[in-house]
C-alpha positions in Angstrom: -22.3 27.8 -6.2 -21.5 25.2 -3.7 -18.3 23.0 -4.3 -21.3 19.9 -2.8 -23.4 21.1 -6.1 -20.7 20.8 -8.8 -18.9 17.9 -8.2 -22.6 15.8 -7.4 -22.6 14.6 -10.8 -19.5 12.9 -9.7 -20.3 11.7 -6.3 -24.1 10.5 -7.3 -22.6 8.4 -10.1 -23.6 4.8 -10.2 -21.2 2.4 -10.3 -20.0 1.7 -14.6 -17.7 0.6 -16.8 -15.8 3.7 -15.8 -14.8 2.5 -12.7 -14.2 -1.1 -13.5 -11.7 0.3 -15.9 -10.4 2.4 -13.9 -10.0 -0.5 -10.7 -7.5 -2.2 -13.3 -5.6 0.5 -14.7 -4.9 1.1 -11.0 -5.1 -1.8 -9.4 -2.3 -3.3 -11.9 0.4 -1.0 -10.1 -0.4 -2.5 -6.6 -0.1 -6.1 -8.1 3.1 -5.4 -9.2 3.9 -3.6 -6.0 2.5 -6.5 -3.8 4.3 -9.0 -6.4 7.7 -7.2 -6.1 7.6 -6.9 -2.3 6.5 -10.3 -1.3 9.1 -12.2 -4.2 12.0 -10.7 -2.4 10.9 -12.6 1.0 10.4 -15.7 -1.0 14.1 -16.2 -2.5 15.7 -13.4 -0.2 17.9 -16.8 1.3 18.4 -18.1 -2.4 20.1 -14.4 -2.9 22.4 -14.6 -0.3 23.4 -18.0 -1.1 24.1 -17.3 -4.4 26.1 -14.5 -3.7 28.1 -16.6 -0.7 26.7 -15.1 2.0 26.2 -17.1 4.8 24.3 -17.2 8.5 28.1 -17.4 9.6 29.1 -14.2 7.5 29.6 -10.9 9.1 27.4 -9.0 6.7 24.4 -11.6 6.6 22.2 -9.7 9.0 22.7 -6.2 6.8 22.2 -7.5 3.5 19.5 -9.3 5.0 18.2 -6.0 6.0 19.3 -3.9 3.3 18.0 -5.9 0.3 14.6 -6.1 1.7 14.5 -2.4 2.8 15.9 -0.4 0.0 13.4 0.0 -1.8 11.3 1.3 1.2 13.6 4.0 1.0 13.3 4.4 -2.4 9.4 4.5 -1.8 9.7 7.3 0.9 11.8 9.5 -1.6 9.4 8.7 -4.4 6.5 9.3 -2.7 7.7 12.6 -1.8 9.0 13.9 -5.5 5.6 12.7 -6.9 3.5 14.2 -4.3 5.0 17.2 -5.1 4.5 16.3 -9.4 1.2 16.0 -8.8 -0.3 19.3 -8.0 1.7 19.5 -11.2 -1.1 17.4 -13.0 -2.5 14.1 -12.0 -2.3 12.6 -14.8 0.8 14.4 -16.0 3.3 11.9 -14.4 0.4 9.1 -14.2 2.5 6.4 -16.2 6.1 7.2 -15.4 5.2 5.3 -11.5 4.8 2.2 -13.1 7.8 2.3 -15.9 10.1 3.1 -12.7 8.8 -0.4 -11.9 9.2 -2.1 -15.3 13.0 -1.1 -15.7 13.7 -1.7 -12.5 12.1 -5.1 -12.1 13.5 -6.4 -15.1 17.2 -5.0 -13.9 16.9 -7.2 -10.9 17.5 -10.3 -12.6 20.9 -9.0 -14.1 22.2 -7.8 -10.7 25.5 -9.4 -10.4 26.5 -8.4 -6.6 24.0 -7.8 -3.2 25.3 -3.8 -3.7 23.5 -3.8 -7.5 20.4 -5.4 -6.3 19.8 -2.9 -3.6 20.9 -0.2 -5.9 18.3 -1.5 -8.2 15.5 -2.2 -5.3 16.0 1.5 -4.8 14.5 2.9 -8.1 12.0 -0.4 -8.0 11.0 1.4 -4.4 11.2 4.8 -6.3 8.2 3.8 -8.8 6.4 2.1 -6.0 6.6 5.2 -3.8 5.0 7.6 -6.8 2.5 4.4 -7.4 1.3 4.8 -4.2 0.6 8.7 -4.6 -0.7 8.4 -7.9 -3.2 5.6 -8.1 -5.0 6.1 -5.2 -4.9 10.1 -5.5 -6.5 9.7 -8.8 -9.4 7.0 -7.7 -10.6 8.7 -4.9 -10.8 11.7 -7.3 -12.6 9.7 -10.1 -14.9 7.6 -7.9 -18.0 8.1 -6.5 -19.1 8.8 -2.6 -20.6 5.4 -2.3 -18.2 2.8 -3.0 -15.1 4.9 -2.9 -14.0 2.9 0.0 -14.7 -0.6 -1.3 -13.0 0.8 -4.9 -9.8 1.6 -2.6 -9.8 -1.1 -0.8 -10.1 -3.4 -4.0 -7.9 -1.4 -6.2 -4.6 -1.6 -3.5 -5.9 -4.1 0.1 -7.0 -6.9 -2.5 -4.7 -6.4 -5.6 -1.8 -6.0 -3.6 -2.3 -9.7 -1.9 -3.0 -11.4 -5.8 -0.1 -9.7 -6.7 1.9 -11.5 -3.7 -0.2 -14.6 -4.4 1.4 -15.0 -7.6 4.6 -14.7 -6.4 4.3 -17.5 -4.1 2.7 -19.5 -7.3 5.3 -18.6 -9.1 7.8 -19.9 -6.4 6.1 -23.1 -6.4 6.1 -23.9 -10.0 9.9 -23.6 -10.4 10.7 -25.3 -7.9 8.5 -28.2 -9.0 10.6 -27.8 -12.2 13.9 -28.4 -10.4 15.0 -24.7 -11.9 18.3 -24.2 -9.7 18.0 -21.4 -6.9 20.4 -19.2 -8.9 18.6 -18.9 -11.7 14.9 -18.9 -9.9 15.7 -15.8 -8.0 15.9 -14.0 -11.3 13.2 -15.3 -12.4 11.0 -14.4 -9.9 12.1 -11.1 -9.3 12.5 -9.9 -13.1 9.1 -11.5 -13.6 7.3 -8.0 -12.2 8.0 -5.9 -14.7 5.5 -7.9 -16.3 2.4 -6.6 -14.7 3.8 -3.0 -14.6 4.4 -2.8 -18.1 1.0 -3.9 -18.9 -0.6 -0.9 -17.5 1.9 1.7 -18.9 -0.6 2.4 -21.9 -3.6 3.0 -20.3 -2.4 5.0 -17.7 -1.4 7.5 -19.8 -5.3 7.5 -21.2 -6.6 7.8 -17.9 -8.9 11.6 -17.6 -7.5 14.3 -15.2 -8.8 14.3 -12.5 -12.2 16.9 -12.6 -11.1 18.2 -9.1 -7.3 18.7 -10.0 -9.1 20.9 -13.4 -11.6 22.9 -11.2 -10.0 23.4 -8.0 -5.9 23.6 -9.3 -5.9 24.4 -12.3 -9.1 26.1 -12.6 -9.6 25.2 -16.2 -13.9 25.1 -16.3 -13.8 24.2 -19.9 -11.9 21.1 -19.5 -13.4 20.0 -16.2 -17.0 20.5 -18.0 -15.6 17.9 -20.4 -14.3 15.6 -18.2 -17.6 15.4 -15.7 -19.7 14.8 -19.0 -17.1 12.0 -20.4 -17.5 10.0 -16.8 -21.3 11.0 -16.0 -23.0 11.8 -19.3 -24.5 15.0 -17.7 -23.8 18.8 -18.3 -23.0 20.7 -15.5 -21.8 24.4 -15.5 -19.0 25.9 -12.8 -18.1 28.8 -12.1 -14.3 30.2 -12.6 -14.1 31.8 -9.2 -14.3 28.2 -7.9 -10.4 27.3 -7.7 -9.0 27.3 -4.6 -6.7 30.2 -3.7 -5.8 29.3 -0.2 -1.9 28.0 -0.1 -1.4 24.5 0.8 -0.2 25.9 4.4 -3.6 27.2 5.1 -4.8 23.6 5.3 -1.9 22.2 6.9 -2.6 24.8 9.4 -6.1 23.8 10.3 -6.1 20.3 9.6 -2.5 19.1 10.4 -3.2 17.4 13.8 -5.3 15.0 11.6 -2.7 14.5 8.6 -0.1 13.6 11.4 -2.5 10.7 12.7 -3.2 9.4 9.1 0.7 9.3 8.9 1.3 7.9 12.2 -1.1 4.8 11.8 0.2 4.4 8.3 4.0 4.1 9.6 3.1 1.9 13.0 0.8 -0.5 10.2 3.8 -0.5 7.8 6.4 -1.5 10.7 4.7 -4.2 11.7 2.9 -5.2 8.7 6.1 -5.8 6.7 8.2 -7.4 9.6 5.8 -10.0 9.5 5.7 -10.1 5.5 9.3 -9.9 5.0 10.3 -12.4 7.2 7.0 -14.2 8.3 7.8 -16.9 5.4 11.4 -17.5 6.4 12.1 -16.3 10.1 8.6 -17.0 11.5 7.8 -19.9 9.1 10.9 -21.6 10.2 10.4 -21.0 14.2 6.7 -23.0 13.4 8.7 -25.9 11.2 7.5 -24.8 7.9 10.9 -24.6 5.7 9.2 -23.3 2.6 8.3 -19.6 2.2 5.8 -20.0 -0.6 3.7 -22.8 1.5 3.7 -20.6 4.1 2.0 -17.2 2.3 0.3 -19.0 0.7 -1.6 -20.6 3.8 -1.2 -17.2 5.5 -2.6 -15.6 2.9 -5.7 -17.9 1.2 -6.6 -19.2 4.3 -6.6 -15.9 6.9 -5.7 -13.1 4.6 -8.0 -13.0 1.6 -11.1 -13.9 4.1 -10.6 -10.7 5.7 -10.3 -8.7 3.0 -13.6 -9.9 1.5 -15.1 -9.3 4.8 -13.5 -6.0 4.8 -14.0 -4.8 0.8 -17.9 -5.8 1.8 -18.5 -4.0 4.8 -16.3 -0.7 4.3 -18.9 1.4 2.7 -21.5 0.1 5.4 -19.6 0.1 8.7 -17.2 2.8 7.9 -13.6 3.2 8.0 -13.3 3.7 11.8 -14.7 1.1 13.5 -13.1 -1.7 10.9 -9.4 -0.3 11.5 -9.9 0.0 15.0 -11.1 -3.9 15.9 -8.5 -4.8 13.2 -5.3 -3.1 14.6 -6.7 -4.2 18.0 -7.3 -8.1 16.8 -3.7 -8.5 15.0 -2.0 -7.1 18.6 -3.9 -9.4 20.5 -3.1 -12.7 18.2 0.8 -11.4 17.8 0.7 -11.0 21.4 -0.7 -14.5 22.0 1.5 -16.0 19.0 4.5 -14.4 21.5 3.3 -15.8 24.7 2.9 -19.8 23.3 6.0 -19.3 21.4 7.9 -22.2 22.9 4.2 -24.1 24.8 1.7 -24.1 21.5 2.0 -27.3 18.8 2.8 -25.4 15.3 -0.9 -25.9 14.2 -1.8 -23.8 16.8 1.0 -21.3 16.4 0.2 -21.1 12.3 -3.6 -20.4 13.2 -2.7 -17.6 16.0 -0.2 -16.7 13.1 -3.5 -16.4 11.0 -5.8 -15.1 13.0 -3.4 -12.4 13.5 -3.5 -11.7 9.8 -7.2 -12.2 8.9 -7.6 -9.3 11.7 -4.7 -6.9 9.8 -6.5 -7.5 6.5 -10.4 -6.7 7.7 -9.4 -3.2 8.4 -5.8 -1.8 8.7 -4.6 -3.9 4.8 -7.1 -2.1 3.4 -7.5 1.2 5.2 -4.4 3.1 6.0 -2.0 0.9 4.1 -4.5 1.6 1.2 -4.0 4.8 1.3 -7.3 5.8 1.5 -7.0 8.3 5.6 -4.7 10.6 3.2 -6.8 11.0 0.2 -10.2 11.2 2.4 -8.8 13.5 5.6 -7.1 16.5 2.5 -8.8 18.6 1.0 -7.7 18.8 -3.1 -4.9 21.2 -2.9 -3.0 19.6 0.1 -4.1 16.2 -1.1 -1.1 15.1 -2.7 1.0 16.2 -0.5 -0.8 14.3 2.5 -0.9 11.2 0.5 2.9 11.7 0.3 3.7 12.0 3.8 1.3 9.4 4.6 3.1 7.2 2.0 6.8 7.8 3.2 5.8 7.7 6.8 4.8 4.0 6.2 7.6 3.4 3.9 9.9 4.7 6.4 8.0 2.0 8.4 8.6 -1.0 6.5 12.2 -0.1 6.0 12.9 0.4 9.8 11.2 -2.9 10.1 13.8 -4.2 7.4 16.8 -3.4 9.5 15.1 -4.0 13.0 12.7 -6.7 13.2 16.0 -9.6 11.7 17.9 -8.4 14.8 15.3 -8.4 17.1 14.1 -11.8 15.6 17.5 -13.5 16.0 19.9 -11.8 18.1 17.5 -10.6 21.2 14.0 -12.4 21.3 11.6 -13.7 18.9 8.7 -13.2 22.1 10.2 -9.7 22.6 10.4 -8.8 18.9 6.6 -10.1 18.5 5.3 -8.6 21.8 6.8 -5.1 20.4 4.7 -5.5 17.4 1.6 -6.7 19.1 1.8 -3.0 21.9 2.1 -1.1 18.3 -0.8 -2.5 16.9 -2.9 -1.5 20.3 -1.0 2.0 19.9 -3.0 2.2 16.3 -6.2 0.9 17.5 -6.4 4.0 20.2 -5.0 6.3 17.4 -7.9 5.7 15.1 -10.6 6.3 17.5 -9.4 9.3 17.2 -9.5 10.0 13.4 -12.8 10.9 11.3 -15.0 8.8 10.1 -15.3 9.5 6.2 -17.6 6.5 4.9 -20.1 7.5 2.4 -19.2 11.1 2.1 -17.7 13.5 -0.7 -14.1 14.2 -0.6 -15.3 17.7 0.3 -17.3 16.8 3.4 -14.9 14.3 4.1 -11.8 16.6 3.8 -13.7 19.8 5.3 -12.6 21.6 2.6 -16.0 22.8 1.6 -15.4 24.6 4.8 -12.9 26.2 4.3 -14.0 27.0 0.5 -17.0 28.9 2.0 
C-alpha cells in the first residue's frame, strides 16, 4: 500500500465546512499575531514618551529596538520548543500557542517600566513563535492538495494583515476620542488577547492530524477515524505504514532544500518587518505623514490587501514559485527606486513607490514563505515540525535583527543606504526561489518526496 493511496481520501476532498472551520480556528492565531506586531509600531513613540524617553536620551535607539524585537526572540525560542512538542502530538499542545498570547497580551497594558514590557513581549513572542508551528503544521495536514495553498495563504498572508488592520482602526478611534497617549497604548496593546482568547476552545477540538496518527504515531485505528470524520469514507491502512526512518535520514537527503526555505523566510522577515515596524513612524515621517495608523492603513488597503487577493487567487493556479519569485523581485525593485528619489520624488510619488513596493511583497513572498507554507510543503511528516521550526526562527531571527538594525541604519547612517540594503536582499530571494520546488497542487507526500523515501 502506497502512502499516495491512503491519504487520497484526504487530498481528493472537496472543499467543506471542515475547512472553513478550520481557516478560523487557525486563522484567529495569525490575527492576533498580525494585531500584536503591527499595534507595537503604532504607539511604540507613545511608549517611550510615557515612560520619559526621549530622541535626546541615550537609550532611545535600544528601547526602540528592543521593545519591537523581543518578542522576535521570544518567537525563535518558541518556535523551536514547539517544533520539537509537536512530533509529541499536533494537537497535544494545539491551544497552549494562543494562551501564551492571551496572558501575555493582556500583561502588556500593566507594564509599568520599558524592561517589563519587553519582558512581557518576550512570552507574547513565545506563543507567537509555537503559533506559527502549530497552525500552519496542522492545515497543511488537514487540507486538501487543491486549495492547500490558497487555505495557507488565507489562514496566515490575509489574516495576519486584518489582524494589523484592526490595530490601525483601533488607533484611530481613540484618538478621535481624545483618550490620552498614556492610557491608548494600553489599550491597544492589551486589546489582543482578545482574538487569542477566542480561539482557545476550539483549538483544543481540533482532530489530530491523520498523518501525525498514521505516520508517527502509527495508531491505524484512530487515523481510520479521523479520515472518516473529515471525508465521510472508509479507508483501511496498514500498520507497517509508520515511518521508521529518524528525522536525520531526511535532514540528510533533503537539507540543502530546508536551508533555502529558511533562508528566504529570514531575508523576507528582515526586510518585511523593518519596513512594518518602522514604515508608519520612520518612513511615514521621511514622506510627511505624522500619523502611523493613516499610514498602514493606506499601505495596507490600498497596495497590500490588492496583492494578496491577487495572490490567494492565483496560488493554486500559477504555483508557489513563480509568485514568490516576481514578488521578492518587484518589492527590491520599488525599495530600490523608493531609495533612489528619496530626497527628488513629491511624497505622493514616494507613498505610491512605498506601495507598489508592498502590493509586490504581498502577491507572493506575504503569503508564501512568511506563511509558512516552503516548510510544511518541502518536509516530509516526521521532519515536518521541525522544518517548520527552523523556518519559523530563521525569520524571527530576521525581524528581530531588523528591530535592532534597520532604526540605526534609518537614522544614524542613511535612510537611501538602509532602503537600498533591503531592496539587494529582496533580489538575493528572488534568485533563491528559482531554486526551490514547485509544490502547487500536489500531496504533501509528492511535494515533500517522502513517498520516496517511504518506498
Amino acid at each position: 500500500m502506497k502512502l499516495g493511496d491512503v491519504f487520497k481520501p484526504l487530498d481528493d476532498k472537496k472543499f467543506s465546512m471542515f475547512h472553513v472551520k478550520s481557516l478560523f480556528t487557525t486563522g484567529m492565531g495569525v490575527f492576533s499575531d498580525g494585531y500584536l506586531l503591527s499595534s507595537i509600531s503604532l504607539v511604540l513613540l507613545f511608549v517611550l514618551t510615557d515612560f520619559g524617553i526621549s530622541k535626546s536620551s541615550p537609550s532611545y535607539d535600544f528601547w526602540l529596538g528592543a521593545l519591537s524585537g523581543t518578542v522576535f526572540i521570544g518567537a525563535a525560542l518558541g518556535a523551536i520548543l514547539f517544533g520539537v512538542l509537536a512530533n509529541k502530538g499536533r494537537k497535544t499542545f494545539y491551544g497552549v500557542d494562543v494562551m501564551l498570547m492571551t496572558v501575555g497580551a493582556a500583561l502588556q497594558a500593566f507594564a509599568t517600566s520599558p524592561a517589563e514590557l519587553a519582558a512581557i513581549r518576550f512570552l507574547v513572542g513565545i506563543g507567537t513563535g509555537a503559533d506559527y508551528v502549530l497552525s500552519p503544521l496542522i492545515m497543511a495536514e488537514h487540507s486538501n492538495a487543491k486549495d492547500r495553498g490558497k487555505l495557507i495563504a488565507i489562514g496566515f498572508g490575509l489574516m495576519w494583515s486584518l489582524g494589523a488592520v484592526t490595530a490601525s482602526l483601533e488607533f484611530l478611534g481613540l484618538e478621535a476620542l481624545s483618550v490620552p497617549h498614556s492610557l491608548m497604548w494600553r489599550i491597544i496593546l492589551g486589546a489582543g488577547a482578545i482574538p487569542a482568547a477566542s480561539v482557545i476552545y476550539l483549538r483544543r477540538k481540533v482532530p489530530e492530524t491523520s498523518r501525525f496518527l498514521l505516520r508517527i504515531k502509527g495508531d491505524v485505528n484512530k487515523f481510520e477515524t479521523v479520515v472518516k470524520q473529515i471525508t465521510g469514507e472508509n479507508v483501511k491502512a496498514d500498520s507497517n505504514l509508520a515511518d521508521r526512518n529518524g528525522i536525520l535520514t531526511y535532514f540528510g537527503k533533503f537539507g540543502k532544500i530546508f536551508l533555502m526555505a529558511c533562508v528566504l523566510w529570514f531575508l523576507f522577515d528582515l526586510t518585511g518587518y523593518a519596513n512594518g515596524l518602522f514604515g508608519p513612524t520612520l518612513i511615514a515621517r521621511s514622506i510627511g505623514i505624522y500619523n502611523p495608523a493613516v499610514f498602514s492603513l493606506i499601505i495596507s488597503l490600498v497596495f497590500g490587501f490588492p496583492g494578496k487577493f491577487v495572490g490567494i487567487s492565483t496560488i493554486d493556479k500559477i504555483g508557489r514559485k513563480p509568485l514568490q519569485a516576481i514578488g521578492a523581485a518587484g518589492e527590491g525593485l520599488f525599495l530600490l527606486l523608493f531609495a533612489l528619489l528619496l530626497t527628488s520624488m513629491s511624497s505622493l510619488g514616494l507613498l505610491v513607490l512605498y506601495g507598489l513596493h508592498e502590493l509586490l511583497g504581498s502577491i507572493g513572498p506575504g503569503i508564501i514563505s512568511t506563511a509558512g507554507m516552503l516548510g510544511v510543503e518541502l518536509a516530509p511528516t516526521k521532519a515536518r515540525s521541525m522544518v517548520q521550526a527552523f523556518t519559523v526562527a530563521s525569520g524571527r531571527s530576521g525581524a528581530a535583527i531588523a528591530s535592532f538594525v534597520f532604526p540605526t541604519l534609518f537614522l544614524s547612517v542613511s535612510k537611501e543606504i538602509a532602503l537600498t540594503f533591503f531592496a539587494v536582499l529582496m533580489f538575493v530571494a528572488a534568485a533563491i526561489t528559482l531554486l526551490v520546488p514547485e509544490t502547487k497542487g500536489k500531496p504533501l507526500e509528492e511535494s515533500s518526496k517522502e513517498e520516496n523515501v517511504a518506498t
